[in-house]
C-alpha positions as CSV (number, residue, x, y, z in Angstrom):
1,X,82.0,-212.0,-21.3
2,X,79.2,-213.6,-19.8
3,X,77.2,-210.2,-19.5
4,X,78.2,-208.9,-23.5
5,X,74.9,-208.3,-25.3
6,X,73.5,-211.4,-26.6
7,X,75.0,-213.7,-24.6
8,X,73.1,-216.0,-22.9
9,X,74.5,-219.6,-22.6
10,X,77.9,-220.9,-22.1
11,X,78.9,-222.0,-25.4
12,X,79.1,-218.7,-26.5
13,X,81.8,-217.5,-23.8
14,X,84.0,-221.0,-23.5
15,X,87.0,-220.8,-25.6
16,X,87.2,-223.4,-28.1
17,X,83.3,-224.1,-28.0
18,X,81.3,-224.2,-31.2
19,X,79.7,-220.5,-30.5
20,X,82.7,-219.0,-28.8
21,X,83.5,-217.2,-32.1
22,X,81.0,-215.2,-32.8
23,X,80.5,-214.2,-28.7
24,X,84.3,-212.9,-29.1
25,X,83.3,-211.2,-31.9
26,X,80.2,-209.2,-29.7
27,X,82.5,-208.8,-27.0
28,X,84.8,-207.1,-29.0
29,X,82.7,-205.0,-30.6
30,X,81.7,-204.0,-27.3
31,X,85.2,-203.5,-25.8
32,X,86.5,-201.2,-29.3
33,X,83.2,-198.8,-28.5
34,X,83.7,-197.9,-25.4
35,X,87.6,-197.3,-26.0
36,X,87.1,-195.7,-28.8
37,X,84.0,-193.4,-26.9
38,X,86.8,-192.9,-24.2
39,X,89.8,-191.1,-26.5
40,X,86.9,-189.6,-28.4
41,X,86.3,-188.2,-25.0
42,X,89.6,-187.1,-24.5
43,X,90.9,-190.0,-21.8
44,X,94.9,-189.7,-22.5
45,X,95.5,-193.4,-21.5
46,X,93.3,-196.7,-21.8
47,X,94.4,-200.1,-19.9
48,X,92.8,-203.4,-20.3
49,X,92.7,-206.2,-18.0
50,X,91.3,-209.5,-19.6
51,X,89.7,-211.6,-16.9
52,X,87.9,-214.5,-18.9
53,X,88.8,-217.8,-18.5
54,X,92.6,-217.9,-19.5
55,X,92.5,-214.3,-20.5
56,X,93.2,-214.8,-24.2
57,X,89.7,-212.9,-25.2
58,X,90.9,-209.5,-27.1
59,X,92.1,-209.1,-30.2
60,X,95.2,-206.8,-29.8
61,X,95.2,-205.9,-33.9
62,X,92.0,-204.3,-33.6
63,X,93.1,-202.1,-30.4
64,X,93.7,-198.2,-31.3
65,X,97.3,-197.1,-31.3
66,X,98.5,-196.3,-27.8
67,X,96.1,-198.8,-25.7
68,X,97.7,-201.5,-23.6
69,X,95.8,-204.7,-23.0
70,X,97.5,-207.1,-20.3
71,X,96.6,-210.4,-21.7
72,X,97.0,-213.8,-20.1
73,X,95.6,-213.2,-16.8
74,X,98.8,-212.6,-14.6
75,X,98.4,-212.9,-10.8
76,X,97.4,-210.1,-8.7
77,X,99.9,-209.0,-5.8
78,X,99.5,-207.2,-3.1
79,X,101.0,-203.8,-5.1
80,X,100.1,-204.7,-8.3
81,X,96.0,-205.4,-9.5
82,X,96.3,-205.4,-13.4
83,X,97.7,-201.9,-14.4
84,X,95.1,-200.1,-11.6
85,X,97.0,-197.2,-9.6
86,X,96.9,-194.4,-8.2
87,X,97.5,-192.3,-11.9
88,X,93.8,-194.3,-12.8
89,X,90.9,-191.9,-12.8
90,X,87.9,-194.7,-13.0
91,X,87.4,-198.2,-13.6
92,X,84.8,-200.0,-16.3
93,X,83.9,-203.3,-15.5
94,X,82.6,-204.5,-19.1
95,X,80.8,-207.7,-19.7
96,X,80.1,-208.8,-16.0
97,X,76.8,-210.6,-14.7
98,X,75.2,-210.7,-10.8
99,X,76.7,-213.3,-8.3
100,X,76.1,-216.9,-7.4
101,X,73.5,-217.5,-6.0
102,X,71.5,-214.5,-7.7
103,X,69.4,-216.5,-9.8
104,X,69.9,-214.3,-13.0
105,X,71.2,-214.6,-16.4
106,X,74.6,-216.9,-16.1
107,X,74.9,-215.8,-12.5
108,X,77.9,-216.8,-10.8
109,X,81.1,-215.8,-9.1
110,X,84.3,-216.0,-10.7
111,X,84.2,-219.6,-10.8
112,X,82.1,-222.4,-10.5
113,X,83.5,-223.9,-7.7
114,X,82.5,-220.5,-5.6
115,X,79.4,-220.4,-3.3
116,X,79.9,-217.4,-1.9
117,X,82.6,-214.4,-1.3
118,X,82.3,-211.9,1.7
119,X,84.4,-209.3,2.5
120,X,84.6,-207.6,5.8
121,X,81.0,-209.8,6.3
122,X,80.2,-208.1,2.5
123,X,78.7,-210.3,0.5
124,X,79.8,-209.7,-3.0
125,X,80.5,-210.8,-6.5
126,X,83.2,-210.0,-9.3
127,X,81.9,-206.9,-9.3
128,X,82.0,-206.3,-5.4
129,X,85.6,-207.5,-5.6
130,X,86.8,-205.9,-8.2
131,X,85.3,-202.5,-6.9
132,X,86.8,-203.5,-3.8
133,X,90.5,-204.2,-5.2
134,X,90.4,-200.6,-7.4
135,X,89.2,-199.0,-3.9
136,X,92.6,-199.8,-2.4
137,X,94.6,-197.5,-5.1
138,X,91.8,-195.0,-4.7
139,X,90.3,-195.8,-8.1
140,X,86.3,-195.6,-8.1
141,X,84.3,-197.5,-10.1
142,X,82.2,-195.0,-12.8
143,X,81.0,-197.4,-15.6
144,X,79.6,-201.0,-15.2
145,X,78.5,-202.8,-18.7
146,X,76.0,-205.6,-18.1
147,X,72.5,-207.2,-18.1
148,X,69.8,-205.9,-15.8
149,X,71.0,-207.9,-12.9
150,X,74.7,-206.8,-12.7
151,X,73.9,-203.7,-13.6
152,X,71.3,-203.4,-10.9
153,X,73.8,-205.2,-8.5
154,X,76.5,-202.5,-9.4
155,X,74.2,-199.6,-8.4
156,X,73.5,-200.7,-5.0
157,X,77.2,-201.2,-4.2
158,X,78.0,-197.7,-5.9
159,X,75.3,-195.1,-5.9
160,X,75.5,-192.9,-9.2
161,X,77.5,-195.3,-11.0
162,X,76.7,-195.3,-14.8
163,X,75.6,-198.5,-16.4
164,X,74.9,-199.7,-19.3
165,X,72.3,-202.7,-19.7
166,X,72.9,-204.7,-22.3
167,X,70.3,-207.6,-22.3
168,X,67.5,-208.0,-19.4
169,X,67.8,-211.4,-17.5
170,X,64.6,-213.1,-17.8
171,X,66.3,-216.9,-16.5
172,X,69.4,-218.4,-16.1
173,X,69.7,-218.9,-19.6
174,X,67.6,-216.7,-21.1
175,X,67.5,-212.9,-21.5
176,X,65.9,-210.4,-24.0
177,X,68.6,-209.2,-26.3
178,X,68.8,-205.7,-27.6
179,X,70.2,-205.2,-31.2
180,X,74.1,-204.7,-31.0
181,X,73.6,-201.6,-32.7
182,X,71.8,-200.1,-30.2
183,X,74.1,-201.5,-27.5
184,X,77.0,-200.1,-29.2
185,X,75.7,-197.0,-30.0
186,X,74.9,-196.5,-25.7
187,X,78.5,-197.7,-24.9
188,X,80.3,-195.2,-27.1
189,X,78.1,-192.7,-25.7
190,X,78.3,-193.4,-22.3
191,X,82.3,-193.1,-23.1
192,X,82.5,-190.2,-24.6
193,X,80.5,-188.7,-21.9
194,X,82.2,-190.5,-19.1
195,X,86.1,-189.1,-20.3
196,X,84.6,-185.2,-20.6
197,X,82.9,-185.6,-16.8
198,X,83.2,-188.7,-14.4
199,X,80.7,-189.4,-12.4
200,X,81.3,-188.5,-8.3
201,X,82.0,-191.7,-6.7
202,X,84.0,-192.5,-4.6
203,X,86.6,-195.3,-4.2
204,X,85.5,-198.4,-1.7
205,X,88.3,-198.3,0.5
206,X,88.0,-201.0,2.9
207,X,91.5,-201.3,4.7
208,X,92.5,-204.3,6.7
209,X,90.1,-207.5,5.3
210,X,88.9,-210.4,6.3
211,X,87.9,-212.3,3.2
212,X,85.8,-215.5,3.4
213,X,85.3,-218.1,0.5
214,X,82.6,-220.3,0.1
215,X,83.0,-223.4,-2.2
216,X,80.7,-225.9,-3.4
217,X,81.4,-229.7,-3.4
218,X,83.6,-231.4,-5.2
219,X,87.2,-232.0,-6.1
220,X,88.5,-228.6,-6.3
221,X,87.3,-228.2,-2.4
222,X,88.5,-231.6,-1.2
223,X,92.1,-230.3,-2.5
224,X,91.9,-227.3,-1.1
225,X,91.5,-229.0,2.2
226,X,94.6,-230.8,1.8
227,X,96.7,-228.3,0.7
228,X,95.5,-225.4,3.3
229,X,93.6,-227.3,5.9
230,X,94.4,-224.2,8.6
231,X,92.5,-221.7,6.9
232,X,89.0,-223.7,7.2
233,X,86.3,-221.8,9.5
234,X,83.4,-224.3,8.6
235,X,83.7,-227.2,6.2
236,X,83.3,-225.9,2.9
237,X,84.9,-222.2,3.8
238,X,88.6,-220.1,4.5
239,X,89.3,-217.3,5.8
240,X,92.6,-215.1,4.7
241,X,93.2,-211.8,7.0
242,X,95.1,-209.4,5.1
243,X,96.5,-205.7,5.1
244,X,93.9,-204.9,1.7
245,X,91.2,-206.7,-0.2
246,X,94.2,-206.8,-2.7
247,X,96.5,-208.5,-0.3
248,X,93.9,-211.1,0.4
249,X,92.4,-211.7,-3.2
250,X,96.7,-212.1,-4.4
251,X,97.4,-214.6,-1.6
252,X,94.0,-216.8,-2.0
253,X,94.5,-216.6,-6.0
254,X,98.6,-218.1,-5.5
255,X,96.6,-220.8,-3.0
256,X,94.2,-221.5,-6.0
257,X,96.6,-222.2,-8.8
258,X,98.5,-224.8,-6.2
259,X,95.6,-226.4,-5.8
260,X,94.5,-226.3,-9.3
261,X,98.0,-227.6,-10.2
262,X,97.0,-231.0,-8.3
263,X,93.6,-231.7,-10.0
């Protein structure tokens, strides 16, 4: 959510916070126009993964007939990355922001307790990964929603990607804001379009991974010592080798919820 138009602090994506209404309420504005602009298109089948926080963020009453929205955020595994397969023809990343470290508009990765994330020696961010994870089932990624940052971090991983910017980072929290009008009206077009001709990218196949986390201070790193003290390279970083960046990203994210488990 953190890269919907208009949002630019916290309060305004963290469920149960005094703002979080009303940035639901812009993100699913968003979300509606660009599945709507996708049947209008004429896509035959629309899938939603929700990857905020506890991934209780859509509204399934206001979802056209037809669309499935997997809800909750259940665990990737290694043959299973939220609906993506081999039937998908492209994948949207909506409402995503640059990576930690970027110094942009609510930059971060995934979490805060990430530093850093490199695959095969790539550094990337959600969008990197995610990119990364749809490459394995031969889905490219053709449309990236976001402010200027993500979507300027989206084209240099995928050349001729479309994007849509919805705000311009001017700080960490600060952007300038378009009208969600005119946001809207892009998205919907940029669906419509997108469903009659995709753009020619090409998946980001990868194959056998070695992914490397980075973590910051703190508690959740101290547990993750304890609990998988042979994966450490350095002192604040694991490695997990693995057959696909899906693979890799299921068996860290099982690790993750054990440790979160004991904090």
């Amino acid at each position: 959510m953190e890269g919907v138009a208009g949002i630019v602090g916290m309060p305004q994506v963290t469920p149960g916070a005094s703002e979080y209404a009303q940035g639901r309420e812009w993100f699913m504005q968003e979300l509606l126009a660009l599945v709507e602009g996708l049947l209008e298109g004429g896509a035959g089948e629309v899938s939603i993964y929700d990857e905020h926080w506890f991934g209780r963020n859509i509204d399934v009453a206001r979802l056209p007939r037809g669309v499935r929205a997997f809800c909750g955020k259940p665990p990737y595994r290694a043959d299973w990355a939220g609906g993506l397969g081999a039937a998908c023809d492209g994948l949207i990343l909506q409402g995503f922001h640059s990576m930690e470290g970027a110094g942009h508009l609510l930059s971060h990765t995934y979490e805060p307790d990430f530093k850093a994330i490199y695959i095969n020696g790539n550094l990337v961010g959600e969008i990197g990964m995610e990119t990364a994870i749809a490459g394995d089932f031969g889905v490219p990624l053709v449309l990236v929603a976001a402010d200027s940052a993500g979507t300027e971090e989206a084209r240099g991983l995928v050349p001729g990607v479309v994007t849509v910017e919805t705000k311009i980072s001017r700080a960490p929290f600060g952007g300038e804001c378009f009208a969600l009008a005119d946001v809207l009206g892009r998205l919907r077009a940029a669906a419509v379009a997108l469903a009659r001709q995709p753009p020619a990218t090409a998946p980001w196949k990868l194959g056998p991974v070695g992914l490397v986390c980075a973590f910051k201070p703190g508690a959740y790193l101290d547990e993750l010592r304890r609990q998988a003290g042979g994966l450490f390279i350095s002192d604040d970083s694991i490695r997990i080798d693995a057959s696909s960046v899906t693979a890799a990203w299921a068996d860290y994210w099982q690790l993750k919820l054990r440790v979160q488990a004991k904090l």
